[in-house]
Structure formats: C-alpha cells, structure tokens
C-alpha positions as CSV (number, residue, x, y, z in Angstrom):
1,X,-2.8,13.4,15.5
2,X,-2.5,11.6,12.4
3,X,0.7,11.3,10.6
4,X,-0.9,11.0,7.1
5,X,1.7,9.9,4.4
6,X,4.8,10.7,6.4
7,X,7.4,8.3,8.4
8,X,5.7,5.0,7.0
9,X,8.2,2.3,7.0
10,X,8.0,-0.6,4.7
11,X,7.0,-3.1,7.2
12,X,3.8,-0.9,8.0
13,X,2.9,-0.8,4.8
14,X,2.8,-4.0,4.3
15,X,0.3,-4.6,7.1
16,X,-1.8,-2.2,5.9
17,X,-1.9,-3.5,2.5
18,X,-2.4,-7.2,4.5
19,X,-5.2,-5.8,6.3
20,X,-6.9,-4.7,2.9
21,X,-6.4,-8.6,2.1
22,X,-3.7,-8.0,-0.1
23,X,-0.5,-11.2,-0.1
24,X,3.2,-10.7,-1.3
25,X,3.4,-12.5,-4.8
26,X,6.8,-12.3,-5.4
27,X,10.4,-10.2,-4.5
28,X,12.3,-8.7,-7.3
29,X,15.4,-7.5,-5.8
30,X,14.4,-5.1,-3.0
31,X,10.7,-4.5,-4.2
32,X,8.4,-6.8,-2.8
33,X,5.4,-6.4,-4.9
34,X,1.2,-7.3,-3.5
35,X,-1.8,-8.3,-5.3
36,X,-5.4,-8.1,-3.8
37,X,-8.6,-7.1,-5.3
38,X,-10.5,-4.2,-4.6
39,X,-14.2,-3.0,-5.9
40,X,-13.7,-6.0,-8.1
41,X,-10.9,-5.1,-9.9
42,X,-7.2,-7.1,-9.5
43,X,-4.7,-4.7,-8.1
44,X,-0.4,-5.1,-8.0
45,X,1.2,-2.8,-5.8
46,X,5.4,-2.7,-5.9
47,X,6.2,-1.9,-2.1
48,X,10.3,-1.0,-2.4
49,X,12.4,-2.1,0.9
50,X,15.3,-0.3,1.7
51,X,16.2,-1.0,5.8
52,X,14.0,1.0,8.1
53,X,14.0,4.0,6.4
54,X,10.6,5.5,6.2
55,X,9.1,5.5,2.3
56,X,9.2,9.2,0.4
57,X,5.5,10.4,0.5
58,X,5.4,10.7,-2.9
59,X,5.9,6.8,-3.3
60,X,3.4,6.1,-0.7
61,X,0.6,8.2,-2.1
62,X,1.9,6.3,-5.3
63,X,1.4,2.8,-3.6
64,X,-2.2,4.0,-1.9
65,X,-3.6,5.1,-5.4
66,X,-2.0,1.9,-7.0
67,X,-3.5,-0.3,-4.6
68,X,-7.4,1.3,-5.3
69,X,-7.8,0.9,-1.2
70,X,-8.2,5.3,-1.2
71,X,-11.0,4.6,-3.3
72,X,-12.8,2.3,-1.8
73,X,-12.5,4.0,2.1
74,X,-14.5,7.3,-0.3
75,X,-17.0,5.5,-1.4
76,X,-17.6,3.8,2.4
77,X,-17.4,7.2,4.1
78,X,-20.4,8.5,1.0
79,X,-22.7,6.5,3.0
C-alpha cells in the first residue's frame, strides 16, 4: 500500500528529489533549498528541516508541484 503524501521525512525527500537529478544549492537556516531541471525548464524547490518529523502534506504536495517532477511522471504514464 502506498503511503502517498503522508509520513515523508525530510531526508526522503531529499532522495527523491536526488533521484529526479535534482542537488542542494544552498541552506538558509533550516530550509535547504534544490535546483534540477525538468521538461527543460530550471526548477528551485525549498525542502524545510525540522528533526525527523514527517513534512505536513500540504507542504509536500507544495514541494512535488514546485519541483515539476508530477508533471513529468503524467506525461510518461500518457504513453
């Protein structure tokens, strides 16, 4: 069963957004923030770390629609 956009911790999202061939540009405070391009288009994602708490749904779906990646799996599944 998938867990969808519930109990994500930062450090998985990170290696999702790694996976995607996004890298950490820089760390303001506790938000790390990602750049990586997808469909050709330059994409920042801010990723906020507080401990192992899992990140709010809402600011995951937030950081999957900033990041363009839903998107692009879409247009792969089309085919």
């Amino acid at each position: 069963m998938s867990r969808g956009l519930y109990n994500w911790t930062f450090l998985e999202i990170s290696e999702f957004l790694k996976k995607h061939n996004f890298y950490l540009t820089h760390i303001h405070g506790s938000h790390y923030f990602y750049v990586g391009i997808v469909s050709g288009i330059k994409r920042q994602v801010c990723i906020p770390r507080h401990g192992n708490k899992p990140i709010h749904p809402g600011t995951f779906k937030g950081i999957i629609l900033q990041s363009g990646i839903q998107k692009k799996i879409e247009q792969l599944n089309n085919f």
